[in-house]
N, C-alpha and C positions, 0 to 999 in steps of 0.2 A: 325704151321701156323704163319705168320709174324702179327705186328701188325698191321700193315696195313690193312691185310686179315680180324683180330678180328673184330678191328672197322668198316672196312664194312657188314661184318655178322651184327654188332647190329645195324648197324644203315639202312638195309635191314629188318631186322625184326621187326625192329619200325614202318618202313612205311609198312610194309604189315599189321600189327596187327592195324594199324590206318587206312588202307584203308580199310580190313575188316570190320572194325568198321562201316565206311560209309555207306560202303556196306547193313549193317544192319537196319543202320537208318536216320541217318540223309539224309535230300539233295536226297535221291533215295524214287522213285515214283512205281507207283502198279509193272510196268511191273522186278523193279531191276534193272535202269539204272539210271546215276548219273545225279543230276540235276544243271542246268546252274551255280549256284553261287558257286558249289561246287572244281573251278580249282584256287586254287593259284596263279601259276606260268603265267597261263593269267591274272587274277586280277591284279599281281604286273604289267605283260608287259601293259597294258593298263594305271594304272596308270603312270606309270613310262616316257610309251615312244611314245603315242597314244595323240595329241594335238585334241581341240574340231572340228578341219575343217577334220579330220580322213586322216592326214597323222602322219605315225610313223617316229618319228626322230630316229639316230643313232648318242646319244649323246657321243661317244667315239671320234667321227671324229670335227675336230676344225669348221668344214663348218657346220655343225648340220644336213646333208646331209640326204636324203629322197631318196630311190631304188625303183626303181619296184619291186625286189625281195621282200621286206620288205612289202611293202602292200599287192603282193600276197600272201606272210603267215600268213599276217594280216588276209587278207579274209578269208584263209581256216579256220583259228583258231576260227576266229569269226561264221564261219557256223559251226565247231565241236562243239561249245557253246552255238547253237540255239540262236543268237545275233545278231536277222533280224535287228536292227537301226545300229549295230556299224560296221556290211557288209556293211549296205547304206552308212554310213559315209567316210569309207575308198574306197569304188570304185566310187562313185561320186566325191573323191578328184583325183584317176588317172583319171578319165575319162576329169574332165574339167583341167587337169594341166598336166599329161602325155601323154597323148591322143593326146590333142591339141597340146602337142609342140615336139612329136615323128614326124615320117614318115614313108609313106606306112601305114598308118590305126595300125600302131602300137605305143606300149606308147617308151617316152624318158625311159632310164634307170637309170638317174643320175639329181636330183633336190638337188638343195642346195646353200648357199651364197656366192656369187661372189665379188670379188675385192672391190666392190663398198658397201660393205654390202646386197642388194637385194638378195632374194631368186629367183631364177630362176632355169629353166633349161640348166643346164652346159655340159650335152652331148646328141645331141639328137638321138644318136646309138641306138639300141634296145638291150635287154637280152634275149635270145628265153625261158632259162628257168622261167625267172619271166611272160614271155608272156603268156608261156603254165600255169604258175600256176592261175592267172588270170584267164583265159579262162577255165580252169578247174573247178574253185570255184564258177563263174556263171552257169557253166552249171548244177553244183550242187546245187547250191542254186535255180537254175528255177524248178531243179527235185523235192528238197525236200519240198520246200517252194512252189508250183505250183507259180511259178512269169515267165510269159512267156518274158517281158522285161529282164528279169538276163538273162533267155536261148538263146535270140535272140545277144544278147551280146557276149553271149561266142562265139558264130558262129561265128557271124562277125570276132571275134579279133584272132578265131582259122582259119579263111576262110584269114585273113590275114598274119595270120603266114605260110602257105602253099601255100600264093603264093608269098610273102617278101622272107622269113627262109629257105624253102626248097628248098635244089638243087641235083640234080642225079648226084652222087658220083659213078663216073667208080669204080666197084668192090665191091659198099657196094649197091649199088640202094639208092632210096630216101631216106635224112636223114638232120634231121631239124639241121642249121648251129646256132652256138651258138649267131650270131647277122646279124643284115642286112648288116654292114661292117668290111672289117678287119680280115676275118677266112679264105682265100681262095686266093688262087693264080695261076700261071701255072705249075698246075702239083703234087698241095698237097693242103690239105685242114686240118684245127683244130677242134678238137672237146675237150668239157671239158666232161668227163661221165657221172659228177653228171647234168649236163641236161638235162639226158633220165630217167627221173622214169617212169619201164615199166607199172604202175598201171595207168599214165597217157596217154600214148601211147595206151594202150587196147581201155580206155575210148574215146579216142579221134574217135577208129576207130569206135565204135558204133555210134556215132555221125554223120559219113560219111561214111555211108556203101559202098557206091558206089567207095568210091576212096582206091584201091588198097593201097596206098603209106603208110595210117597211119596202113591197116590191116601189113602190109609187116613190120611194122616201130620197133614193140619190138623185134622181132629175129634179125634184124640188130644191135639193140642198143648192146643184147646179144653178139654179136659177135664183136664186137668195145670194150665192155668192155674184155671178155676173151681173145682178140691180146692185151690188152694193158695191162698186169697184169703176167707179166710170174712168180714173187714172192708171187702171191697173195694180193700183193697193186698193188691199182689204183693210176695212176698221175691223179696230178688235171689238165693239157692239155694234149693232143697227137696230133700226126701229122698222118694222113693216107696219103703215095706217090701213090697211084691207085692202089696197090700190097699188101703191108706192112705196120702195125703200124708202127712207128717210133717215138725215141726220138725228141717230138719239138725240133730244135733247139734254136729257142728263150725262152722258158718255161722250157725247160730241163726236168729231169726225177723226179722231186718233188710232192712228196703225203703230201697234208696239206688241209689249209683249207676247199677248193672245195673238194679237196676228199672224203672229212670223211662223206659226204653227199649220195655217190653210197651206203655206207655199207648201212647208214639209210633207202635209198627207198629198196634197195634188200631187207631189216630186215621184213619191214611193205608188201612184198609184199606178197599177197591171198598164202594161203599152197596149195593150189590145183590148181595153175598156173602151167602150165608143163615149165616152165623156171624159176622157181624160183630153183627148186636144180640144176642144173649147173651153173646157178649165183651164191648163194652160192658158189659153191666149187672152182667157178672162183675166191671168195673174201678172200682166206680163210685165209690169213694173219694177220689179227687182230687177229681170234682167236684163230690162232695156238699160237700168241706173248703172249695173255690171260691168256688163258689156262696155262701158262707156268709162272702166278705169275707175267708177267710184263706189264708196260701201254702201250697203244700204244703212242710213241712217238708225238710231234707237225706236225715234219717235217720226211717223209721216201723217200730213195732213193731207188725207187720201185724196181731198174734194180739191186739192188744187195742188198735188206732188212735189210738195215743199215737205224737209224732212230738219229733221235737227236733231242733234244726241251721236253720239260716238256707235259703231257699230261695237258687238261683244262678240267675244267667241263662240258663244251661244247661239247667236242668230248665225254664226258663220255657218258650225252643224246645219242646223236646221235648213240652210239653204243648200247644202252638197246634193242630196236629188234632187232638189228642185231646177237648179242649174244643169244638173247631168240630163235632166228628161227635158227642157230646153235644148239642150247641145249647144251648152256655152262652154265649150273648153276651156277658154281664158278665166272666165267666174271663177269655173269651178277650180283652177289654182291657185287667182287667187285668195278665194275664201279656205280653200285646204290649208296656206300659209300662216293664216290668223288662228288656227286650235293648236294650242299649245299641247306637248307630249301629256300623256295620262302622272306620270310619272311628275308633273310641276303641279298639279290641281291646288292638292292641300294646303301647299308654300301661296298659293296663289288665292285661296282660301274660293274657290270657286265654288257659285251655290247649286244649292241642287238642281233648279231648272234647266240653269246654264248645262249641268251635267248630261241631265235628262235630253236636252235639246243635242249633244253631240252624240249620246249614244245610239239614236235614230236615227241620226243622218250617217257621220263612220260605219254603223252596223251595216246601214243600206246599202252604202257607196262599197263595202270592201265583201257583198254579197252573203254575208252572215244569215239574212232573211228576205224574203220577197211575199210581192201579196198577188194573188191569183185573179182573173179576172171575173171571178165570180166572192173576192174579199177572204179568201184563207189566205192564212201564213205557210208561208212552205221556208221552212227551216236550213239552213245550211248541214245539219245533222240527219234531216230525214229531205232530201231534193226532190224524191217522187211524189211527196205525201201529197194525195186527195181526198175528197170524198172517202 
């Protein structure tokens, strides 16, 4: 075994023999569930990147720039933390600043300083996936927190994304377009994958029973991803012509950032989803490359599994369920060995996504939150919550 391999075994058995420990005493309450102050790696994101008006900056970017993405991770993060003030804080900052300066009842996707120094909103396009994640974490937060304003919320902003985002895709049927402009043309349309987490999709159709399109909406997502994947990597865009996935020709066939996000929702999605093992076996590239002692490269050329670029600790997160619902034990230590303690970030000056991408995967892997096979989050603070 490489040293490589060593050092991630120990420093995998460090943190299991310390989460154990947790587990035992500290921070965990009658039922064995870990209690709010006990996450690090959101303690540091908060400190680090969460201003008092609860918008989170992405200080890597010279603009100090603010996403909807960002805040909707904010929020889930913050409802996996039972962190009813710092949810308040971050959706009352989209609501009066994204909200107002989107269109169609949806938020802008792009706040940040403009020429003049002002903070503004600098594109007022939408992200469908930071929409959905949004709408998603209200309608979780209404469920777990009985706060019928959060749920009325999510409606809205999901009642808006279904009639903004969605459009009937000759040969896929209805499928939420990755923004309200710019994905679509005569005769092709774009999709990125990792905007379909099917745990969202489920959830959305309990929401809306009535409407066909969201029940209909994860077997399509399935089927978008396994035409776009013939090596077992996802690109981070594709083209659908009415017939055929196709290489975007403007995006080409590159697996990087966005993509490393499909493995993460497939990883965390319910074991008893009947689309979870063909997703899987749709993804299987990472850990066939894994398994085999090597990283997953930055950057893969999906259409012939050639990779290039250094792995990040970001994509390591991001891979921890994806490996564990494979049953790669070996992956998954040694990608646990490449995230460095919460406690190095800032010295390390690590950017928000990277952040973002480990606190989903740690959260998941040390059972913080889970997602139901009907797309709820069942919380480490409430384990029974349903319906």
């Amino acid at each position: 075994m490489s040293d490589v391999r060593n050092d991630a075994r120990r420093r995998l058995l460090k943190w299991g023999l310390g989460f154990s420990l947790l587990m035992q005493g500290r921070g965990v309450n009658a039922t064995g569930t870990l209690g709010a102050a006990d996450w690090p790696e959101w303690n540091d994101f908060v400190t680090s990147l969460l201003r008092p008006d609860g918008r989170i900056v992405d200080l890597a970017t010279a603009d100090q720039r603010t996403t909807s993405e960002a805040q909707g991770y904010g929020m889930f993060f913050a409802l996996v933390n039972n962190d009813v003030a710092l949810f308040a804080k971050m959706w009352n900052w989209v609501d009066a600043n994204l909200l107002s300066g989107g269109s169609g009842g949806l938020p802008a996707w792009l706040w940040a300083q403009d020429a003049d120094g002002v903070m503004r909103v600098l594109d007022a396009n939408s992200a469908s996936d930071a929409d959905m994640w949004i709408a998603y974490s209200l309608l979780e937060a209404g469920r777990l927190w009985h706060r019928m304003d959060y749920s009325e919320a999510g409606r809205r902003l999901l009642q808006s994304v279904a009639e903004q985002e969605m459009a009937a895709v000759p040969g896929l049927g209805p499928m939420v377009m990755p923004g309200l402009q710019g994905f679509s043309g005569p005769g092709w349309w774009r999709f990125n994958p990792s905007y379909m987490p099917l745990q969202l999709l489920r959830r959305f159709g309990l929401e809306f029973p009535a409407d066909a399109s969201w029940a209909r909406m994860p077997a399509q997502a399935l089927k978008l991803i396994q035409s776009s994947a013939p090596m077992g990597f996802v690109p981070d865009w594709i083209r659908w012509d009415g017939q055929a996935m196709i290489v975007d020709p403007d995006k080409g066939a590159l697996g990087s950032w966005d993509a490393i996000r499909t493995y993460l929702w497939a990883g965390m999605l319910a074991a008893t989803d009947p689309l979870r093992t063909p997703l899987l076996a749709a993804l299987h590239g990472p850990s066939d490359l894994i398994d085999k002692g090597r990283d997953l490269p930055e950057k893969m050329d999906t259409r012939h599994g050639i990779g290039f670029g250094m792995e990040s600790s970001g994509y390591a997160g991001a891979l921890l369920p994806y490996l564990l619902a494979c049953g790669s034990r070996s992956g998954l230590m040694a990608q646990q060995g490449m995230i460095p303690p919460a406690s190095q970030y800032r010295a390390m000056g690590l950017p928000y996504y990277q952040r973002a991408m480990i606190l989903f995967g740690t959260g998941f892997i040390q059972h913080r939150f889970r997602f139901d096979e009907e797309g709820r989050m069942v919380p480490a603070w409430c384990p029974g919550s349903r319906a």
